[in-house]
VEXGUZA-265162 format. One record per residue (C-alpha): residue in one letter; x, y, z. Coordinates in steps of 0.2 Angstrom, whole numbers, padded with zeros to 4 digits, always signed. Last residue first. Example, Ala and Ser with C-alpha at 12.3 -4.5 7.8 and 13.67 -1.06 7.14 Angstrom:
<rs>
S+0068-0005+0036 A+0062-0022+0039 
</rs>
This chain:
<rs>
X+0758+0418+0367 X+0763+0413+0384 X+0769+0395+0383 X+0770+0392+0403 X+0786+0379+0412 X+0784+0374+0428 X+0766+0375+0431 X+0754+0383+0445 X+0735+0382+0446 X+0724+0389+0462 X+0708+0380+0465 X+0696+0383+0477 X+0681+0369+0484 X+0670+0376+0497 X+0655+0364+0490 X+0662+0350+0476 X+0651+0352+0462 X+0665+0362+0449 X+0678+0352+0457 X+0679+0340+0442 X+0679+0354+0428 X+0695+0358+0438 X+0703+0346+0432 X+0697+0349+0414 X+0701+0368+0416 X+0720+0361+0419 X+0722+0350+0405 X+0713+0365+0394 X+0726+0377+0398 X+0730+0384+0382 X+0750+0381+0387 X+0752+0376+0403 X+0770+0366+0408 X+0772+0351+0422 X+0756+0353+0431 X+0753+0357+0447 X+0736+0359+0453 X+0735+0368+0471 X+0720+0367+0482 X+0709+0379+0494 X+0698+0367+0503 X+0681+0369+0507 X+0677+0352+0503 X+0691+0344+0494 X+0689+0327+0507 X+0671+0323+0501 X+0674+0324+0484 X+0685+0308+0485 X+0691+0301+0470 X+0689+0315+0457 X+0686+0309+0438 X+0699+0315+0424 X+0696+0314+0406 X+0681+0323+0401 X+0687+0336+0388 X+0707+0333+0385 X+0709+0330+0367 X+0694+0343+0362 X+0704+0356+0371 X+0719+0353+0365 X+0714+0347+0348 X+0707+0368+0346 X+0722+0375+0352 X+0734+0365+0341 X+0740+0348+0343 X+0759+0346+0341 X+0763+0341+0358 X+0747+0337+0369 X+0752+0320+0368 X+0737+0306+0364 X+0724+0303+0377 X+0722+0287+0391 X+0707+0291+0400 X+0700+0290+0419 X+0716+0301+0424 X+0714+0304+0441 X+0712+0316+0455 X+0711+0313+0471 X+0727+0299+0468 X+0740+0311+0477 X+0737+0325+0492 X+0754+0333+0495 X+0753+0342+0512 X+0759+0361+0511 X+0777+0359+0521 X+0783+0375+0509 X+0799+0366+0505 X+0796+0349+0502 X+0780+0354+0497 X+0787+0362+0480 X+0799+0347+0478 X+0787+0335+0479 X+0776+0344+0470 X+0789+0343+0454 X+0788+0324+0456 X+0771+0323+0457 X+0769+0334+0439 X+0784+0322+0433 X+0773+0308+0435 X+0783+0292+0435 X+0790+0277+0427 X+0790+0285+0411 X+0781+0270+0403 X+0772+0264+0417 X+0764+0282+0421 X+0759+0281+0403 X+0746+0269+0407 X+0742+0273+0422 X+0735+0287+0413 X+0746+0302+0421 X+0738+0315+0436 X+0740+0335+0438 X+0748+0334+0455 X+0736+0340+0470 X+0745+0352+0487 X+0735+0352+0499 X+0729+0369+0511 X+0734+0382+0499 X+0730+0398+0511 X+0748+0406+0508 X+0757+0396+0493 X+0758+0413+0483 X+0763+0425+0497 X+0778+0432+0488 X+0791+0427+0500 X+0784+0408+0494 X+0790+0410+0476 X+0809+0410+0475 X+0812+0395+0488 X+0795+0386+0481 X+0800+0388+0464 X+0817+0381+0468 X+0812+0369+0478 X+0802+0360+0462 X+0817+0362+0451 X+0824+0351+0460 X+0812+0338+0463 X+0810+0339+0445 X+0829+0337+0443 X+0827+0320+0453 X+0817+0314+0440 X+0828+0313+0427 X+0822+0299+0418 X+0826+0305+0397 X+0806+0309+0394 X+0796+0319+0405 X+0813+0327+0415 X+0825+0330+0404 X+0813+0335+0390 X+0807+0346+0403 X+0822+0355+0404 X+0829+0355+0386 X+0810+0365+0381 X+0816+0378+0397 X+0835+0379+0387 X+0823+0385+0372 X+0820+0374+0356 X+0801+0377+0357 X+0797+0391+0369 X+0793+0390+0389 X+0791+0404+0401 X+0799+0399+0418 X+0789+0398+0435 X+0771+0401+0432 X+0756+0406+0440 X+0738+0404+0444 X+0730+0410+0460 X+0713+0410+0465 X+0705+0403+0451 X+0688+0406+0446 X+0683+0394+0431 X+0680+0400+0412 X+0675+0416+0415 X+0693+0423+0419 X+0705+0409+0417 X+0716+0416+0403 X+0717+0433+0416 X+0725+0421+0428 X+0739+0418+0417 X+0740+0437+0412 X+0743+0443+0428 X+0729+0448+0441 X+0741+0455+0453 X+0756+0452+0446 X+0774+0450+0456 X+0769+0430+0458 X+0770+0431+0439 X+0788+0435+0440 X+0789+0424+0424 X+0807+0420+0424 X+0816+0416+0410 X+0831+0406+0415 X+0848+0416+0417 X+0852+0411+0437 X+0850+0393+0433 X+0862+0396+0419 X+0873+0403+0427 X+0874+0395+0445 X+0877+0379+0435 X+0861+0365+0433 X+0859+0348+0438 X+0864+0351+0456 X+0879+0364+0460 X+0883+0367+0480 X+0901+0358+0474 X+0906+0361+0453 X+0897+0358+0438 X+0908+0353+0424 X+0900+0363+0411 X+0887+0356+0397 X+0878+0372+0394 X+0860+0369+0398 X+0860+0351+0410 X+0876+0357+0419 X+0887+0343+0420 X+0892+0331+0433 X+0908+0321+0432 X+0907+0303+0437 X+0927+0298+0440 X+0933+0315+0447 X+0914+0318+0454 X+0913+0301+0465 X+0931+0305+0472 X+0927+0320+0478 X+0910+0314+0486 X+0922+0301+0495 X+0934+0316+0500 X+0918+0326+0506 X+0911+0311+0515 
</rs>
């Protein structure tokens, strides 16, 4: 296998994602390098950090958190690029063990009993050809072994890109556009929403508008990539 995997990389060289180098074996999508030189939040370090401070009054989370912080035109912005829009979801399910691997030491999966990805229009889904929120959880619960829970939540309403709206359109452009499934089997769980990058977190207070009624129901949120202002 390893002579065949040889092979395969002399005539189909892999190359780190950020820098362009010729990954080499134990490597997947990214070099040591520049995996190791990502932003890191260290949210999971934070006792009421920052992220969940933007949550305060507005819907009690349990947990919110991070793993890179994202700007425009940084190696972060290049990741999910990758992943939403050139078909590279196998480095979502990368990335996804590698948040789990770094953050559960911390404690921050502990008491999550599902694991629920932000959810895509159908719509959409069909054009990318997949949800890189599900992908990402795929990863994370491949690691932690918290169950992955899809289709509770979906997306009732096709909206526009998030992209270039400002605070303001995000909020408006999100209101009211995800209905729960099955209310009855959220309640009294403690539940993880995953969403690809948070930036005035109005997709995530617009799930979690729909547990609002749901008795026992916690939410924790988590995202790739964060736009911390």
């Amino acid at each position: 296998m390893s002579l065949w995997n040889d092979i395969w990389r002399l005539f189909f060289p892999q190359c780190c994602l950020i820098c362009g180098r010729m990954l080499t074996e134990g490597e997947e999508h990214l070099c040591i390098q520049c995996l190791s030189k990502l932003p890191r939040t260290r949210l999971n370090q934070q006792k009421d950090n920052d992220m969940e401070k933007n949550f305060w009054g507005k819907f009690p989370v349990v947990r919110a958190g991070a793993f890179l912080f994202y700007a425009k035109g940084g190696d972060v912005q290049k990741l999910l690029f990758a992943l939403k829009y050139y078909g590279n979801s196998k480095l979502g399910h990368f990335l996804g063990r590698c948040i789990a691997r770094e953050w559960q030491p911390s404690g921050f999966f502990e008491g999550v009993d599902a694991i629920v990805p932000v959810p895509l229009h159908r719509r959409k889904q069909r054009m990318r050809g997949y949800n890189q929120s599900r992908i990402l959880a795929e990863g994370i619960a491949s690691v932690t072994h918290i169950p992955l829970w899809d289709n509770l939540l979906v997306r009732s309403q096709f909206t526009e890109t998030q992209t270039h709206k400002g605070r303001y359109e995000r909020w408006v452009n999100v209101a009211d556009v995800f209905a729960c499934t099955s209310p009855e089997a959220l309640r009294g769980k403690h539940i993880l929403l995953v969403d690809d990058v948070i930036t005035s977190g109005a997709t995530m207070l617009s799930c979690m508008r729909q547990l609002t009624p749901i008795r026992g129901c916690k939410a924790s949120v988590f995202a790739l990539g964060w736009a911390h202002d």
